[in-house]
C-alpha positions in Angstrom: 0.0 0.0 0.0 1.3 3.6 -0.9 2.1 5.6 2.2 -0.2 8.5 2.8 2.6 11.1 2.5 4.2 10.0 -0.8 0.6 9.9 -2.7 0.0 13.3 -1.4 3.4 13.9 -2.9 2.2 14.0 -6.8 -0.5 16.5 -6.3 2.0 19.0 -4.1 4.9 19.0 -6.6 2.5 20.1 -9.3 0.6 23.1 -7.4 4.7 24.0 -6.8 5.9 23.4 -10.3 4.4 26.6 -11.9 5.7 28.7 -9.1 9.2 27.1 -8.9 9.7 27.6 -12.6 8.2 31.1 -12.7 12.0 31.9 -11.4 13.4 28.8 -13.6 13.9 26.8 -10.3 15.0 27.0 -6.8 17.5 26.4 -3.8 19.1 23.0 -2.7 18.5 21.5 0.7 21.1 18.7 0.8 23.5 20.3 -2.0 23.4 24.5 -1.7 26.3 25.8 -3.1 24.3 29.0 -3.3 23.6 29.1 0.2 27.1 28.1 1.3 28.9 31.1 -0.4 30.5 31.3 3.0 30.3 27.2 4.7 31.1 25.6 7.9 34.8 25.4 8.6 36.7 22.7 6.6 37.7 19.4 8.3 41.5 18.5 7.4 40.9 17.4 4.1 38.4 18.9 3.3 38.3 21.4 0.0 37.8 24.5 1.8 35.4 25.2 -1.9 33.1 22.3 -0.4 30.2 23.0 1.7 31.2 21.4 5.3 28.0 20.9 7.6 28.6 20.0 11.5 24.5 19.5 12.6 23.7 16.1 10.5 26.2 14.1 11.8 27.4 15.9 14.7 31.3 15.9 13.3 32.3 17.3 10.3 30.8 16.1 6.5 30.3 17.7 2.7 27.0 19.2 3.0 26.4 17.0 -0.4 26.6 13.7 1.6 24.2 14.3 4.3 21.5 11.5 4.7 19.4 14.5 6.6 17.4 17.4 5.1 19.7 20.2 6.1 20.2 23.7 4.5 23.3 25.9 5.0 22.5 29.5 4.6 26.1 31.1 4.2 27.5 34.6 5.6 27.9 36.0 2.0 23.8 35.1 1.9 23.1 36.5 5.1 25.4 39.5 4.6 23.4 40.4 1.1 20.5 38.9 1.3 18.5 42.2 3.1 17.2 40.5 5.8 15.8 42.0 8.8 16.2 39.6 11.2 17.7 35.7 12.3 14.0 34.7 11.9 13.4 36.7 8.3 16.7 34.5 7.3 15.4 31.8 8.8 12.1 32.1 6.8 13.5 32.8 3.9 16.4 30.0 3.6 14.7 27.2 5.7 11.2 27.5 5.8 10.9 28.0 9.0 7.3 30.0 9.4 7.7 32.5 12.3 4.9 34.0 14.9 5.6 37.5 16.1 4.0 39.8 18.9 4.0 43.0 17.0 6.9 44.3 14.3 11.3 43.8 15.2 12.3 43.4 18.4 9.2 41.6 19.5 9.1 38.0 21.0 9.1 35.8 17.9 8.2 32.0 18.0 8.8 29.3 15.0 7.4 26.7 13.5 9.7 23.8 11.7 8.2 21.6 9.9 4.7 22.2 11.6 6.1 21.5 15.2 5.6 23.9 17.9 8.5 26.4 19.1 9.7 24.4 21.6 10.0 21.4 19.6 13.1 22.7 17.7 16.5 22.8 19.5 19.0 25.7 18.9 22.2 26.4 19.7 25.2 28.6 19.6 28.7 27.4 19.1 27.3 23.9 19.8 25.3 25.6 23.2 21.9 24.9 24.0 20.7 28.3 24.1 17.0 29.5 25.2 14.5 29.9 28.2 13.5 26.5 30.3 10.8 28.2 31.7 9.3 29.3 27.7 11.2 26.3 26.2 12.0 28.7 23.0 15.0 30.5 21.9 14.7 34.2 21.9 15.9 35.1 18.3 14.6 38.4 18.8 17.8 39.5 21.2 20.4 38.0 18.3 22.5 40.1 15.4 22.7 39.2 12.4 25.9 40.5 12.2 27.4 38.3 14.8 27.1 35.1 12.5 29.2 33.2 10.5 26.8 30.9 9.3 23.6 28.9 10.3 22.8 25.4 10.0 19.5 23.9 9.9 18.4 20.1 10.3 15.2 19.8 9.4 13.1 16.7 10.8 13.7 14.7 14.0 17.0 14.5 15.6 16.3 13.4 18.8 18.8 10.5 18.3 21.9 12.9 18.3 20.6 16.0 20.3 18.0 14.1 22.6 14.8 16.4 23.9 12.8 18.9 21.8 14.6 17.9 18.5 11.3 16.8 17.3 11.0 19.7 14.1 14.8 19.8 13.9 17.8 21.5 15.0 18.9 25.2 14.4 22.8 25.3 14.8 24.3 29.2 14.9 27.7 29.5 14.4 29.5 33.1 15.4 32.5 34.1 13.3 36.1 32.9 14.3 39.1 34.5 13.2 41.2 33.2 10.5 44.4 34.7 8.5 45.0 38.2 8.3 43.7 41.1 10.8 40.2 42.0 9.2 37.9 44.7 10.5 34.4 45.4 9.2 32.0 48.0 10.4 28.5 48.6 9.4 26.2 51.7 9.9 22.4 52.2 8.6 19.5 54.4 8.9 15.5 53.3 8.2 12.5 54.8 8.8 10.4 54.6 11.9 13.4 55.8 13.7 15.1 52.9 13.0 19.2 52.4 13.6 21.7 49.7 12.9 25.6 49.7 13.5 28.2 47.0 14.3 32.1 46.5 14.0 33.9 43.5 14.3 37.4 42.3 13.7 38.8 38.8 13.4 42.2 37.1 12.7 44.8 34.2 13.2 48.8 34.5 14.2 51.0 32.6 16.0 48.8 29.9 16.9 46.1 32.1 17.9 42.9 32.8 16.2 40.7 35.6 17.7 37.1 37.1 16.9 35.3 39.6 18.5 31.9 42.2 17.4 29.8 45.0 18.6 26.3 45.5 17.1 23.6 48.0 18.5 20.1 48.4 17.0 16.9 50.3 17.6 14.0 51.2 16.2 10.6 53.7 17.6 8.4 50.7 16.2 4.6 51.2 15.6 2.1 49.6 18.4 2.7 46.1 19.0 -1.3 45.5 19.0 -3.9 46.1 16.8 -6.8 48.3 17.9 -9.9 46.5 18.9 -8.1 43.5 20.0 -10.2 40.7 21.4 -8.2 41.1 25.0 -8.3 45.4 25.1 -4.9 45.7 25.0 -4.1 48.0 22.5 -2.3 51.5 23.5 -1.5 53.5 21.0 2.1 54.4 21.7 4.7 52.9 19.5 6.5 49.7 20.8 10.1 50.1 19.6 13.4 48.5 21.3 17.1 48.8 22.2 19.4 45.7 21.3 23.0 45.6 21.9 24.9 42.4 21.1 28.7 41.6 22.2 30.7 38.0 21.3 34.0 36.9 21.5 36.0 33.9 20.3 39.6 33.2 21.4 41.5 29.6 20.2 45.5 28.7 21.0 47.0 25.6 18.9 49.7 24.9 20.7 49.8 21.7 18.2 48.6 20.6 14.9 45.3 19.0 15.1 44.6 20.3 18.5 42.7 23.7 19.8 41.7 25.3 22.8 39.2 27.9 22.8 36.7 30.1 24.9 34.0 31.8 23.5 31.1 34.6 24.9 28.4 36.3 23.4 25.5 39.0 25.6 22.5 40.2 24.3 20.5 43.1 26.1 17.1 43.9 24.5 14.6 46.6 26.0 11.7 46.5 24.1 8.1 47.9 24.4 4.9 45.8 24.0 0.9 46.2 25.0 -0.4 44.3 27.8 -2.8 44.9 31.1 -2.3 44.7 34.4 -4.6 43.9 37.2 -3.6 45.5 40.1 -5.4 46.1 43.8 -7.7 47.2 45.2 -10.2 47.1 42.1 -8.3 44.3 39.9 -9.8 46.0 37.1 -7.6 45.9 33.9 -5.6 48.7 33.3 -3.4 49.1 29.5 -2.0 52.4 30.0 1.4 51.7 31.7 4.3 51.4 29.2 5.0 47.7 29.3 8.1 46.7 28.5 10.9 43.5 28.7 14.4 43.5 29.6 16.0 40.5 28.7 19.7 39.3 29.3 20.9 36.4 27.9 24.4 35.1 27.9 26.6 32.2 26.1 30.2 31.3 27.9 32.1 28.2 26.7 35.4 26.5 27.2 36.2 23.8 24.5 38.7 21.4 23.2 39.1 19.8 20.2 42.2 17.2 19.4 43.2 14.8 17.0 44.3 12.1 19.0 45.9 9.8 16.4 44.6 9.7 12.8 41.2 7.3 14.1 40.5 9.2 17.2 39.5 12.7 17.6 37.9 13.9 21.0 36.1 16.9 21.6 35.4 18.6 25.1 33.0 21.4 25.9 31.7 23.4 29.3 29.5 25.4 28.9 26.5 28.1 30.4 23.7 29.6 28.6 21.5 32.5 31.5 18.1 34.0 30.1 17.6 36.6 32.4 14.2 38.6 31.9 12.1 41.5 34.0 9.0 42.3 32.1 5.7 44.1 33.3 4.7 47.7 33.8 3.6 49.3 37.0 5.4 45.6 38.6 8.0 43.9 37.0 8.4 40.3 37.4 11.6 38.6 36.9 12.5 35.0 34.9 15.9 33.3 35.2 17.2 30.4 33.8 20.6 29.0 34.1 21.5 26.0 31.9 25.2 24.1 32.9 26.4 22.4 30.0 28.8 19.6 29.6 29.7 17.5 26.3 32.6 14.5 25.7 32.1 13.5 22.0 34.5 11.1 20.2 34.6 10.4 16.5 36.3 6.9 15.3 37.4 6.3 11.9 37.1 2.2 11.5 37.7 2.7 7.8 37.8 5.3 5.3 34.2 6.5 4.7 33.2 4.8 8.2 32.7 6.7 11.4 31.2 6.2 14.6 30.6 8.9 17.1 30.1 8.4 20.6 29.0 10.8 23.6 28.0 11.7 26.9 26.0 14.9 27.8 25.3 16.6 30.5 22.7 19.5 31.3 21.6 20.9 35.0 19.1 23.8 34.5 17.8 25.8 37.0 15.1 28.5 37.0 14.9 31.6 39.4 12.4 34.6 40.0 9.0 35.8 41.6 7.0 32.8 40.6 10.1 29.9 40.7 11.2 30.8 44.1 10.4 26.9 45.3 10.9 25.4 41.8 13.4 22.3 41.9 16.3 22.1 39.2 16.7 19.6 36.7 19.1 17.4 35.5 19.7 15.4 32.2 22.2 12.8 31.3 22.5 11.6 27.6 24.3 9.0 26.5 24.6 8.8 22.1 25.9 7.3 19.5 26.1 7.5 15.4 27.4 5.8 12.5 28.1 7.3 9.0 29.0 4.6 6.5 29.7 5.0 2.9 29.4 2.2 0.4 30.0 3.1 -2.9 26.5 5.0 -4.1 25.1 3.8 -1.3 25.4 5.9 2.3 24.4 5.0 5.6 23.3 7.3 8.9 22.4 5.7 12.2 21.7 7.5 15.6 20.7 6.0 19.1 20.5 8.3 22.1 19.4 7.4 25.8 18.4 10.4 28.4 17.9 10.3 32.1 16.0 13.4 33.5 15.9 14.0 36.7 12.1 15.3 36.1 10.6 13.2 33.9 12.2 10.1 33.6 14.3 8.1 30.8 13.5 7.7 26.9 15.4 6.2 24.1 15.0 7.4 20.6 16.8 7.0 17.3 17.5 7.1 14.1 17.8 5.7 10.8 18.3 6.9 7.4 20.0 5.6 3.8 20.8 7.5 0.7 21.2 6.1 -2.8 23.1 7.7 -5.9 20.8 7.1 -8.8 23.3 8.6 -11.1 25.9 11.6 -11.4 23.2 14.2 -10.5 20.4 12.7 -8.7 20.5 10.8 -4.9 17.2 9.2 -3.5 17.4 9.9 0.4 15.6 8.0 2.9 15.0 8.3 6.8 13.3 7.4 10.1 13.4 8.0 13.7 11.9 8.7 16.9 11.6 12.0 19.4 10.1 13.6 22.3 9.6 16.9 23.6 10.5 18.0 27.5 7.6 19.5 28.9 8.9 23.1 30.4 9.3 24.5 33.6 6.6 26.8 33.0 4.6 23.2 32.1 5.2 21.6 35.0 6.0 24.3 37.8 4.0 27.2 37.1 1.7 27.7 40.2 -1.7 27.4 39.4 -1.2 25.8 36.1 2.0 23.7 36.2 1.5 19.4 36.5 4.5 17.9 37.7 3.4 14.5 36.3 3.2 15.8 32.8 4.5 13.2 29.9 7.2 14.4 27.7 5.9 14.3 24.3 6.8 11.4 21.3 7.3 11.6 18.3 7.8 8.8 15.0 8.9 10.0 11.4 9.6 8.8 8.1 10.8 11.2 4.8 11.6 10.5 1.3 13.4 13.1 -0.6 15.2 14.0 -3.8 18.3 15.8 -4.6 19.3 17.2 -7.9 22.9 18.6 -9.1 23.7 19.5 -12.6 26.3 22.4 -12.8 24.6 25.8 -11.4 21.4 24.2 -10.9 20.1 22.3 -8.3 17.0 21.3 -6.8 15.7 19.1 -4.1 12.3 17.3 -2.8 11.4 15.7 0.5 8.0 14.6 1.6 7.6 14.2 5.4 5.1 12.7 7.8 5.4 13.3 12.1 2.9 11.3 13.9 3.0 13.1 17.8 1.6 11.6 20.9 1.2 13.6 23.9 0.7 16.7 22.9 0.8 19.5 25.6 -1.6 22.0 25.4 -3.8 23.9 28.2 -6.8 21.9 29.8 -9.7 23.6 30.8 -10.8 21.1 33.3 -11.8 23.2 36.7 -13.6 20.4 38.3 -10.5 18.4 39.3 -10.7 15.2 37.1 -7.9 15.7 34.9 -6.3 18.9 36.6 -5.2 19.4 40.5 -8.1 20.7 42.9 -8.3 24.4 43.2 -7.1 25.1 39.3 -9.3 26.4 36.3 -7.2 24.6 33.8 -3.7 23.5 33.6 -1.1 21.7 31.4 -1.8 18.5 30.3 -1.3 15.9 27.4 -4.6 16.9 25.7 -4.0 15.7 22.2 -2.6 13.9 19.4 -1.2 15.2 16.2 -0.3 14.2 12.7 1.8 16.5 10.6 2.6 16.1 6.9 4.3 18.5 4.5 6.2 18.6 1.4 9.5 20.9 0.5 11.0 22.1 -2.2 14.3 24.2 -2.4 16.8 24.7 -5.2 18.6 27.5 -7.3 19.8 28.6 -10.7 22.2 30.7 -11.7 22.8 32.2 -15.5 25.8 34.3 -15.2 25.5 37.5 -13.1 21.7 36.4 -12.4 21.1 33.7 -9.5 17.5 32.2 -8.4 16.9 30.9 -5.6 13.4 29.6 -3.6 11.7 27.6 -0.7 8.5 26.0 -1.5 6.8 24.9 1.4 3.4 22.5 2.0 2.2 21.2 5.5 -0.8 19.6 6.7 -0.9 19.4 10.5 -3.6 18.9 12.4 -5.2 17.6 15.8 -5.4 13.5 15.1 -8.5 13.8 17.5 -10.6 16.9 16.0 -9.4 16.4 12.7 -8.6 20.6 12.8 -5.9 22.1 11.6 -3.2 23.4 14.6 -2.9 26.7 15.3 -0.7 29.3 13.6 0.2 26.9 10.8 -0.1 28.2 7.0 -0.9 25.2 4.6 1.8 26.5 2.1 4.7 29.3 2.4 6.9 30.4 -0.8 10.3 32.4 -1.0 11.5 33.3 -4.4 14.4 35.5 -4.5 16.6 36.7 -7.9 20.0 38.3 -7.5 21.8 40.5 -10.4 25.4 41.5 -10.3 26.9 42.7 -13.0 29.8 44.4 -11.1 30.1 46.6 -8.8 26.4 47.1 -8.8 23.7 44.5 -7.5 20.1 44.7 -7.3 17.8 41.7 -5.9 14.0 41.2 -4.8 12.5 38.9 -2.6 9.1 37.8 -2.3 7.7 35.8 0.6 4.2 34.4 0.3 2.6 32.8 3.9 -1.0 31.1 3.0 -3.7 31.8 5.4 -3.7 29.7 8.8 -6.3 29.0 12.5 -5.8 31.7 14.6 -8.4 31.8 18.0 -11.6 31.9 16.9 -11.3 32.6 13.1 -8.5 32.5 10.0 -5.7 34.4 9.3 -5.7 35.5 5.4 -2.9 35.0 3.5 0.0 38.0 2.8 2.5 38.5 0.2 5.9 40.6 1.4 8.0 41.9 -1.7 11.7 43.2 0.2 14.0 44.9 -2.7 17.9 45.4 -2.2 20.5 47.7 -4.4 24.1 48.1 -3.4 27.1 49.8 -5.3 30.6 48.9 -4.4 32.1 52.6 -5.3 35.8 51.3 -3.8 37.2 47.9 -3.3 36.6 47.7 0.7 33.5 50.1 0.7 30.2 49.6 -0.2 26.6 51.7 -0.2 23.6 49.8 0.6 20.2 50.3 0.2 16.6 48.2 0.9 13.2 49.4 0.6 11.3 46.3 3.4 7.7 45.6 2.2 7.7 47.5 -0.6 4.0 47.9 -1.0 3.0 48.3 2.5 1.1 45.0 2.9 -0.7 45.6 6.6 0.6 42.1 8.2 -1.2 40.3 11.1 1.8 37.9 12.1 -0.4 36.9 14.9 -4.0 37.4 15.5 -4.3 40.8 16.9 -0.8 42.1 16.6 0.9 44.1 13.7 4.4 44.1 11.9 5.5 47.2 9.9 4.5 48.5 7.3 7.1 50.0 4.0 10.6 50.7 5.4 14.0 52.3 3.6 16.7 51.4 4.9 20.1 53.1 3.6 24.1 52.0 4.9 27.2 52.0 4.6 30.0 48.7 4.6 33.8 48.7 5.4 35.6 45.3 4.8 39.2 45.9 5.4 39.5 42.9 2.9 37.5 43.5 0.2 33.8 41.8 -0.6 
């Protein structure tokens, strides 16, 4: 019998055919030389030319031989490209679709592959980053500018990075020196008030390679809700924010093949949002204070990496990732999670093409504040293992992962996947595996609403996919389905059958889901003219309703074109998000077209320009909120080397 997903697969590529071709065919997933302008690091050798991905595999491999769906968006791409933000690059390169409170600078939650947000795991410099208490990664705090280039795994990993790798993993790599003394700087101006400036200089000598950048950014914003919101929130004062970004990178070799290094990265946002308070004696609800969030996260790492002898290589890493938020108005209440970090990973070379990993993983978080002052920490012990084989046209990738949590108990997942060369230009890919989702602080702690007996959720997926290389043009196809049991969602129950006595709802495994989807990426180039595109289609809905979840659009395109003749460029951008559930009635569908022009008028300077939304589309990210509307943006770029 045909699997459900691959005869759904027929009738998705041809809705996405006229749209691909429209700009002669997109961007590769598993083969992006597009994307990796700029790629991972290069393992010893390793063609620095060749894409060199870390995330699939967790040790260094040609981004052309992953078994995994993973895309590689470059620094060249992110540099160029116009983005606005992690999560517009994100969007555009990966297909991630992103939720945001209200225009930049506001909390912004994402959706891979139809999970929720805390169902994708992200890290910095291979550091779990994000808030325990939330169980998402606050992108909005990041800078571009900051990052060397981003990985992205898309579809269960669970096997390799244990909990909440159930959409995939999001890998963010800050730059590290190399060669010569480089500086860059960066300066722009936008409308609504908006600012941008960063510096950075990077380098190797002696043995040492050094990194380090400054970015600040603000903006006046436009009111983070809508007027006439369901909740009577609104206040018409803008919402704007404050971000200032600083990271570091320091390595000594004292010998070939091995490296020491520390690395640290802060983020403070201030940002302004629309909320009510209810304060005594009336506890009537009151909009009019000026609400805002301070939030304070931090990244410090000590690592080692050596090449024992030419079939063992150990790496070492400690490591601490603090989210540190005060948000309110009148009263301010104050979140704090600390996350202790410890990873021993060894990578064994039985034969050429054949290499096992093995590891042991350690993570103690703890959350502080007003409401956690009783809250107990947690630890987690993982124990994992992979295999990357190659057999002539044929490659294998195998994961198996145990994790002990001190809260929740111990689960075992995995995975299992296979590619196949078909010929010179096309490879067949193949994978399975399981996952599961912690439940967060916030799920089981939060008085009132926490259940300390909550089930982590599980998760079982299969994918099929395509991959296509023939000179400048590639393309690539996967079809995906995610059955997940467990969900977590709120409970309404007051009466004390499913939730403690005394509560008016709670958190609790309420649901069951089943998430299908199909992706399309690829690119073209015909000399000074490149292509590039995501296609994405999802189904996901509640297995018990039969609805569709929340917040998910059933298709979202990115088509991009790029023309550089010279020392001039121009490129547009058009991102398309289909209508999606919202609370009690639909989100319609938007269109954002983003145009970029630049002029190189000396080797190491270049003008920049980008008009954001170019014909004012009024966006509803989230029901109730609003982004921004048009925005020109105009900067200069210093490169002590050169673009």
């Amino acid at each position: 019998m045909t699997h459900p997903s691959l005869r759904a697969l027929p009738r998705a590529l041809s809705l996405a055919l006229p749209r691909v071709m429209a700009l002669s065919l997109l961007v590769p997933a598993a083969s992006a030389p597009l994307f990796a302008q700029t790629s991972a690091p290069a393992a010893s050798g390793t063609s620095p030319l060749q894409p060199v991905i870390v995330v699939g595999t967790r040790e260094a491999q040609p981004l052309k031989d992953s078994v995994a769906d993973v895309v590689l968006i470059g620094a060249d791409t992110l540099r160029d490209s116009g983005a606005a933000s992690v999560e517009d690059a994100l969007r555009r390169y990966a297909g991630l679709q992103i939720t945001r409170t209200g225009g930049p600078g506001q909390s912004s939650g994402y959706l891979l592959r139809g999970t929720t947000t805390s169902s994708t795991v992200v890290m910095i410099d291979g550091v779990r980053v994000g808030s325990a208490t939330l169980g998402q990664a606050a992108f909005e705090s990041m800078s571009l500018s900051e990052i060397d280039h981003i990985e992205v795994l898309r579809g269960p990993a669970s096997g390799l990075y244990g909990a909440d790798a159930v959409g995939g993993v999001i890998q963010i790599f800050t730059k590290k020196g190399r060669g010569p003394l480089n500086l860059t700087a960066h300066v722009a101006v936008g409308d609504y008030r908006s600012r941008e400036s960063d510096i950075a200089i990077s380098g190797a000598q002696g043995g040492f390679d050094y990194a380090a950048s400054l970015a600040h950014d603000s903006s006046r914003g436009v009111s983070a809700v809508r007027p006439n919101d369901a909740y009577g929130n609104y206040n018409p004062d803008d919402d704007g924010f404050r971000r200032t970004v600083a990271s570091a990178r320091l390595g000594f070799t004292p010998l070939e093949g091995h490296r020491i290094g520390i690395s640290a990265t802060q983020s403070r946002l201030n940002n302004q949002y629309d909320s009510s308070e209810y304060l005594a004696p009336d506890y009537l609800p009151d909009n009019t204070p000026d609400f805002r969030n301070h939030l304070e996260t931090r990244q410090v790492a000590a690592d080692y990496r050596g090449v024992i002898n030419p079939m063992w290589t150990t790496s070492l890493q400690l490591a601490r990732n603090t989210d540190d938020s005060r948000s309110g108005g009148t009263v301010l209440a104050r979140y704090e999670t600390d996350r202790n970090q410890f990873t021993w990973q060894n990578a064994l070379q039985l034969a050429p093409g054949q290499q096992v990993v093995l590891g042991y993983e350690r993570v103690a978080e703890k959350v502080m504040g007003d409401v956690y002052a009783d809250a107990p920490e947690r630890t987690n012990n993982g124990y994992f293992a992979g295999y990357t084989g190659g057999f002539g046209p044929a490659s294998v990738e195998a994961s198996l992962r145990s994790d002990d949590n001190s809260a929740y108990g111990t689960h075992t997942t995995g995975g299992l996947g296979a590619s196949y060369a078909l010929s010179s230009t096309l490879k067949l890919r193949a994978l399975a595996g399981t996952s599961f989702r912690a439940p967060t602080f916030n799920d089981l702690y939060y008085p009132g609403y926490g259940v300390s007996t909550l089930k982590p959720e599980q998760g079982r997926s299969v994918e099929l996919g395509l991959n296509w290389v023939s000179g400048s043009s590639t393309a690539s196809a996967t079809v995906y389905r995610n059955k997940v049991r467990n969900l977590i969602g709120y409970d309404s129950d007051s009466t004390g059958t499913s939730c403690p006595d005394g509560y008016f709802g709670c958190a609790n495994n309420v649901s069951r889901a089943l998430i299908k989807g199909v992706s399309l990426l690829g690119g073209h180039r015909i000399g000074d003219l490149s292509l590039q595109a995501t296609v994405d289609f999802l189904d996901a809905r509640d297995r018990l309703t039969g609805d569709r979840l929340p917040r998910r659009a059933a298709h979202q395109e990115s088509l991009s074109a790029d023309y550089t003749p010279g020392v001039w460029s121009v490129g547009a951008t058009l991102t398309e998000v289909g209508a999606r559930p919202d609370l009690v009635e639909p989100l319609g569908a938007y269109a954002l077209l983003d145009l970029r022009a630049s002029w190189r008028f000396l080797p190491q300077w270049r003008l920049e320009t980008k008009l954001l939304n170019a014909t004012d589309r009024d966006v509803q990210p989230v029901r109730d909120y609003q982004g921004l509307g048009r925005q020109f943006w105009v900067g200069l770029r210093y490169d002590m080397k050169g673009f």
